[in-house]
C-alpha distance (Angstrom), angle and dihedral (degrees) to the residues before:
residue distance angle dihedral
X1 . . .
X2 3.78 . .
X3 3.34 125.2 .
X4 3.03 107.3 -41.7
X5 4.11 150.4 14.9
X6 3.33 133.1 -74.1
X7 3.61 99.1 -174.1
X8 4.61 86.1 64.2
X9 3.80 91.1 71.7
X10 3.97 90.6 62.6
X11 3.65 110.6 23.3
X12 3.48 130.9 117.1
X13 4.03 141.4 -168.6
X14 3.79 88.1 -174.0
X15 4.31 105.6 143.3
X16 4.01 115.2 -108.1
X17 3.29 115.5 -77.9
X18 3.88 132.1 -154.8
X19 3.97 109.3 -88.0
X20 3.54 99.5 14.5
X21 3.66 117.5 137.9
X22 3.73 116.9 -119.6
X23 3.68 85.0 -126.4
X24 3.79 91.1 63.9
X25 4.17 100.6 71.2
X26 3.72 82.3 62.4
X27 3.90 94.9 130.4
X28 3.45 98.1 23.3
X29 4.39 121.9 152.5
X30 3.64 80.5 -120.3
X31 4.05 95.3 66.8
X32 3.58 95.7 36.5
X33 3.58 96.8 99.7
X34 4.06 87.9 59.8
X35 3.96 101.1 40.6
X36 3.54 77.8 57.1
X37 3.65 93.9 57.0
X38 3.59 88.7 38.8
X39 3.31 82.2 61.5
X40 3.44 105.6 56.0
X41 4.09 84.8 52.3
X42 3.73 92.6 56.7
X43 3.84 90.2 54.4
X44 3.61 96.2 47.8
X45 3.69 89.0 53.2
X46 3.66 95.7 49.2
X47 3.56 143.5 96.4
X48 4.05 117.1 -107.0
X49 3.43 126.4 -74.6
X50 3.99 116.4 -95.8
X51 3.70 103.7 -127.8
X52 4.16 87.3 -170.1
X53 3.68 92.8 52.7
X54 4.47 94.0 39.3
X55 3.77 123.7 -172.6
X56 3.42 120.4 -61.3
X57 4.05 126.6 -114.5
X58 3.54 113.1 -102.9
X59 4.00 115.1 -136.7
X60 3.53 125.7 -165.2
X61 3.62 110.0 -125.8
X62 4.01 137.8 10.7
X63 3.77 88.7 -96.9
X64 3.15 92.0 73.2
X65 3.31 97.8 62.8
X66 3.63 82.2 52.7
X67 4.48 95.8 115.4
X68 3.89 86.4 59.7
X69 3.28 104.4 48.0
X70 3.60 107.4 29.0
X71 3.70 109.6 132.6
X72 3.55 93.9 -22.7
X73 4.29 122.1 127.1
X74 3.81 124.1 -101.1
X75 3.54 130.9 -169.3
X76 3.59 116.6 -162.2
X77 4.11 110.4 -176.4
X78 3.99 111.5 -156.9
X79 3.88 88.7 13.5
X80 3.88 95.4 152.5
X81 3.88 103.5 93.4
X82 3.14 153.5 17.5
X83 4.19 110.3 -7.2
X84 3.60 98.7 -9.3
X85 4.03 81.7 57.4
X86 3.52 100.5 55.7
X87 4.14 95.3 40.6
X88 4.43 79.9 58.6
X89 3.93 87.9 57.5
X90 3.72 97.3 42.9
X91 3.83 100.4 53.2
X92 3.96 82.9 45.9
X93 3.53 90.5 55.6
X94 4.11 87.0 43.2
X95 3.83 80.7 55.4
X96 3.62 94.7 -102.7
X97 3.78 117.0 152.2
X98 3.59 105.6 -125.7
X99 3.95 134.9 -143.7
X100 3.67 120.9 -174.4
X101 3.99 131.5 -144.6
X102 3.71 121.4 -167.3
X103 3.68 145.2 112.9
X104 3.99 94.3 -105.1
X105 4.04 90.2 27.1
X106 3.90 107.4 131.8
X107 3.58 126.7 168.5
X108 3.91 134.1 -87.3
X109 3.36 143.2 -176.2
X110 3.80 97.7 -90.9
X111 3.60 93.0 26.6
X112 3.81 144.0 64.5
X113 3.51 124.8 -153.7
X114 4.20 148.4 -178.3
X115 3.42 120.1 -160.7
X116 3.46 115.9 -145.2
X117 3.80 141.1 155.0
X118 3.78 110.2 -128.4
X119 3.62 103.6 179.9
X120 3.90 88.8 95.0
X121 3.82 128.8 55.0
X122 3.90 78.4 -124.2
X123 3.60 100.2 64.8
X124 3.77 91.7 42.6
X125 3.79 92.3 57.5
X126 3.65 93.9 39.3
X127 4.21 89.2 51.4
X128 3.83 83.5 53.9
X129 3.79 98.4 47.2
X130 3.99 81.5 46.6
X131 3.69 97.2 60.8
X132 3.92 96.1 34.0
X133 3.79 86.1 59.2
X134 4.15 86.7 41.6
X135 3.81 85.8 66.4
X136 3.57 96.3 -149.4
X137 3.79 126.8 161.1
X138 3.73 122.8 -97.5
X139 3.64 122.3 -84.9
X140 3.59 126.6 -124.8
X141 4.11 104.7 -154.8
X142 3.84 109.5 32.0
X143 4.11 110.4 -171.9
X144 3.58 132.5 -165.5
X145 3.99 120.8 -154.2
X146 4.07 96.3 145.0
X147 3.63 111.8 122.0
X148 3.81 139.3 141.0
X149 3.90 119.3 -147.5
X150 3.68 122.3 -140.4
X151 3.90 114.5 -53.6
X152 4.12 97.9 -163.6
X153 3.92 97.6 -176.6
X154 3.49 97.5 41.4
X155 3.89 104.2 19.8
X156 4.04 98.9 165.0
X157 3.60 144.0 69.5
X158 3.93 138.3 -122.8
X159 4.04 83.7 -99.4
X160 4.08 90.7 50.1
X161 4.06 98.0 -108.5
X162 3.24 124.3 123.2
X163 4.02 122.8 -95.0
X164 3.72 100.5 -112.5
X165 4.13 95.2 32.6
X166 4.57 76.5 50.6
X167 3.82 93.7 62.5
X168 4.34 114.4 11.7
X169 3.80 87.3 52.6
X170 3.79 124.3 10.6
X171 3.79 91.6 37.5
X172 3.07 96.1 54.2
X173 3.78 99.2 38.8
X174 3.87 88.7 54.0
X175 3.68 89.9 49.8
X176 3.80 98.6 50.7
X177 3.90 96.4 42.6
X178 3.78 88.7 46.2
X179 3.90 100.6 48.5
X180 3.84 91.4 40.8
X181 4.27 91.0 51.9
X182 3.64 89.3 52.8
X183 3.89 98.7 49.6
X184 3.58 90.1 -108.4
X185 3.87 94.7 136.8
X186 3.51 115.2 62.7
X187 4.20 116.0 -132.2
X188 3.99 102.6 -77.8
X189 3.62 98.9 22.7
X190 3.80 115.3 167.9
X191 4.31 113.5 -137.5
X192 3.78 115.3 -171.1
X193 3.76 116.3 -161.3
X194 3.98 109.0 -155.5
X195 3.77 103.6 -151.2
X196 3.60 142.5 103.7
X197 3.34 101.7 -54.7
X198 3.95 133.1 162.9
X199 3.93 91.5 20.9
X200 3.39 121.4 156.5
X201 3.98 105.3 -126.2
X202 3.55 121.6 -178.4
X203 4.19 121.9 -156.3
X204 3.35 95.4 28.2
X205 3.92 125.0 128.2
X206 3.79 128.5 177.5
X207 4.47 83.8 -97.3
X208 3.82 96.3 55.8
X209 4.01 85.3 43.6
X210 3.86 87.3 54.3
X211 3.77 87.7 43.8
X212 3.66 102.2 48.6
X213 4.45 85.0 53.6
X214 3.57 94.4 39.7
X215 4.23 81.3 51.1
X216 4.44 94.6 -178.7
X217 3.92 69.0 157.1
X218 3.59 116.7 50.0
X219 3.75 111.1 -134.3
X220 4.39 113.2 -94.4
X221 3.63 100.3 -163.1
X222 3.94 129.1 39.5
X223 4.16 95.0 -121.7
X224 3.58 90.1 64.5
X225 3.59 95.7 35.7
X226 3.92 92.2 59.9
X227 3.76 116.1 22.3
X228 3.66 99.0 52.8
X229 3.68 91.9 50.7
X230 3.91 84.2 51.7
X231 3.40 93.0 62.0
X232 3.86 102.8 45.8
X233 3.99 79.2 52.0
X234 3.70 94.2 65.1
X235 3.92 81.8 39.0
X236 3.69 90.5 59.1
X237 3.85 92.6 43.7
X238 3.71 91.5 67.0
X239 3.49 100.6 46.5
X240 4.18 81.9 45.2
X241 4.14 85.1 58.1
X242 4.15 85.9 50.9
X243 4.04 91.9 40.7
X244 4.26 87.8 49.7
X245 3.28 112.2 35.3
X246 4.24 99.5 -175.3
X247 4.22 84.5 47.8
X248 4.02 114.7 110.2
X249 4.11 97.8 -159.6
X250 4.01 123.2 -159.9
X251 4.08 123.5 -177.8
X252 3.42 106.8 -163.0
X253 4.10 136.6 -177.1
X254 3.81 116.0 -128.1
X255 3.72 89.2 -169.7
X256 4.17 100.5 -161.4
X257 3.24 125.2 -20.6
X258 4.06 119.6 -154.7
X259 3.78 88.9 -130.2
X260 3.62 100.4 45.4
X261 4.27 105.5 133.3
X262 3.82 113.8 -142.2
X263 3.28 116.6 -149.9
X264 3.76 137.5 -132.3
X265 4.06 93.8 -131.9
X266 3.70 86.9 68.0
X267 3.61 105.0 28.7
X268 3.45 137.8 30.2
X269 3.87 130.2 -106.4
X270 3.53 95.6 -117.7
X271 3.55 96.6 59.7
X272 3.44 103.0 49.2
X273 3.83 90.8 88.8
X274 3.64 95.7 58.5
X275 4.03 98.6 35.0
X276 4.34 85.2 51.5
X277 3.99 82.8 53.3
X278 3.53 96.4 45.8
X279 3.79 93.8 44.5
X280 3.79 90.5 53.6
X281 3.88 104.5 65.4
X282 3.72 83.1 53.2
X283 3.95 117.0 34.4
X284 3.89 121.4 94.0
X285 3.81 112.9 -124.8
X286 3.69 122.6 -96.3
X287 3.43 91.9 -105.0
X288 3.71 101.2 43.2
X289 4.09 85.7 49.5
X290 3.94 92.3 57.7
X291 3.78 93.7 45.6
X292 3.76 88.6 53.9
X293 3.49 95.4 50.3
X294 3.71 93.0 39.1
X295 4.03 87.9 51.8
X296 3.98 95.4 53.8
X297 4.01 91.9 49.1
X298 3.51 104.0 54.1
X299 4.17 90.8 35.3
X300 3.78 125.9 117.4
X301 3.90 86.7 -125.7
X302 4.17 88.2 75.5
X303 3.49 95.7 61.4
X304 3.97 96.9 55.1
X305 3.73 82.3 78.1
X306 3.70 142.4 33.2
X307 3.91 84.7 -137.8
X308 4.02 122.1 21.7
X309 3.87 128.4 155.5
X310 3.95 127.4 -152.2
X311 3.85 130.9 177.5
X312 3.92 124.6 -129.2
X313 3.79 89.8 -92.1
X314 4.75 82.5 71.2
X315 4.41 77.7 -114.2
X316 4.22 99.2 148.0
X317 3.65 94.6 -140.4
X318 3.89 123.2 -172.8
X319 4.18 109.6 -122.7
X320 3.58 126.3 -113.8
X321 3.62 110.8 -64.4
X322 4.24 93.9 -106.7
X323 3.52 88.2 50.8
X324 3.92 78.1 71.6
X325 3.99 91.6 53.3
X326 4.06 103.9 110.1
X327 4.27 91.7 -158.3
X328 3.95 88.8 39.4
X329 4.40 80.8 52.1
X330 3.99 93.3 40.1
X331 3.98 92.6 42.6
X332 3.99 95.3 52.7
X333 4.17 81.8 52.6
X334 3.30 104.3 46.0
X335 3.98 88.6 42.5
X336 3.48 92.4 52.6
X337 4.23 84.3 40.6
X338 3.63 82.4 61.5
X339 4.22 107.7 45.1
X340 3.88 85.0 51.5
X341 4.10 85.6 50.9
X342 4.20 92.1 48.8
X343 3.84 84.1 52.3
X344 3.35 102.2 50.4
X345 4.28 92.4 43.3
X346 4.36 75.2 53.0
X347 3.55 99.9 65.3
């Protein structure tokens, strides 16, 4: 974090209302006193801070940000719901022109959009193919908010990888190679990865990292199912920065967001009640979640390095120490290089 807040721009004390969603006192005065011990969690499980990259400013509204993304192009993959959502309104309100990718995403009149199904190496390549034939221009901020958590009864795809491996790494990985080998990032071009980034995870070694993404074992409890994928993530963001040259690459954690939707494939329906309530105390409002991520892209503090992470409290943290592992980064590629190969010799 730097010096100050993010969440001060957006919060509110205001009394419930009639027809307000529970989601919506996310933020509030009221909860301040446990986002702040929230806080103070988050930092003990992270990763140290990066005293090259620094914390970044905080600003207090999205037009602010308004001399970096002033008519420049964003692309916001899995920018439907929840965080990915509110990052899509506040580059538009930075003056961002806005293009939306999602399975439901449809077009507006402020914003364009591909639909596309990206749970299969399929619908990645056929979202590519769509936009190459689009002939739009290159974008200058390309983020990534897809994801999948855990599905326990049914933990694998149509193309045999598992759910979360599907969308936080071969999704994305497909997407990025694909839009930069069809000139569909312009030189300098920032990509922010929205994951788990910068945790502090103990037991792991670069062969339970490989492991966890080859998943011959799908993943029994949500822990393993999320953190080591977090870390081959940042992993695969610095062999991304060797891969693409012209590419400025962030990871970034979003913490929790008030609209975050838990689903029944990884937890049951009688604890969504109590997990929504517990969430609440804690998660930064929708709006106070898009500013933050907003904030760290367009910073100064990116551009000190080709790859630099940050939490939702601006902190520049360093990543976990086998994120820094070049064959642990070039492995997670060219494994992902290779599922996306199978499939295609499949069809």
């Amino acid at each position: 974090m730097a010096t100050r807040q993010v969440e001060t721009a957006q919060s509110t004390d205001a009394p419930p209302a009639a027809g307000r969603s529970l989601s919506s006192y996310a933020g509030a005065a009221l909860f301040a006193p446990t986002r702040l011990l929230f806080r103070a969690m988050v930092r003990l499980g992270s990763t140290p801070l990066d005293d090259e990259i620094g914390n970044v400013e905080a600003v207090a509204s999205p037009s602010d940000l308004g001399a970096a993304y002033r008519g420049k192009r964003a692309i916001v993959v899995g920018g439907t719901k929840s965080i990915g959502a509110t990052i899509v309104t506040t580059m538009q309100s930075a003056g961002a022109k806005v293009t939306v990718v999602a399975r439901s995403a449809v077009a507006t009149d402020t914003t364009d959009a591909f639909a596309a199904d990206l749970s299969t190496v399929a619908g990645c390549e056929k979202l590519i193919d769509d936009i190459a034939a689009a002939g739009v221009a290159p974008w200058d901020y390309l983020v990534f908010t897809v994801g999948a958590w855990p599905d326990f009864s049914q933990p694998y795809t149509s193309d045999g990888v598992e759910k979360v491996v599907a969308l936080d790494l071969l999704a994305r990985h497909l997407v990025l190679d694909g839009l930069a080998a069809h000139g569909l990032l312009a030189s300098g071009a920032r990509v922010l990865n929205v994951l788990a980034s910068a945790q502090l995870v103990p037991l792991q070694t670069e062969e339970s990292v490989k492991a966890r993404v080859e998943a011959k074992t799908p993943p029994a409890t949500l822990p393993y199912a999320l953190f080591p994928v977090g870390i081959a993530a940042d992993a695969w963001l610095q062999d991304a920065a060797a891969r693409h040259p012209s590419l400025t690459l962030v990871g970034m954690f979003p913490g929790i967001v008030a609209s975050t939707q838990l689903p029944l494939c990884t937890f049951p329906s009688w604890m969504m009640p109590a997990l929504t309530a517990a969430m609440l105390p804690v998660a930064s409002s929708d709006a106070d979640a898009g500013l933050a991520h907003a904030t760290v892209l367009a910073s100064p503090n990116v551009a000190r390095k080709r790859v630099s992470y940050f939490n939702y409290m601006l902190e520049g943290r360093r990543a976990h120490e086998l994120a820094y592992s070049p064959t642990l980064g070039a492995w997670i590629s060219a494994h992902l290089d290779g599922i996306a190969a199978a499939s295609r010799a499949a069809r």
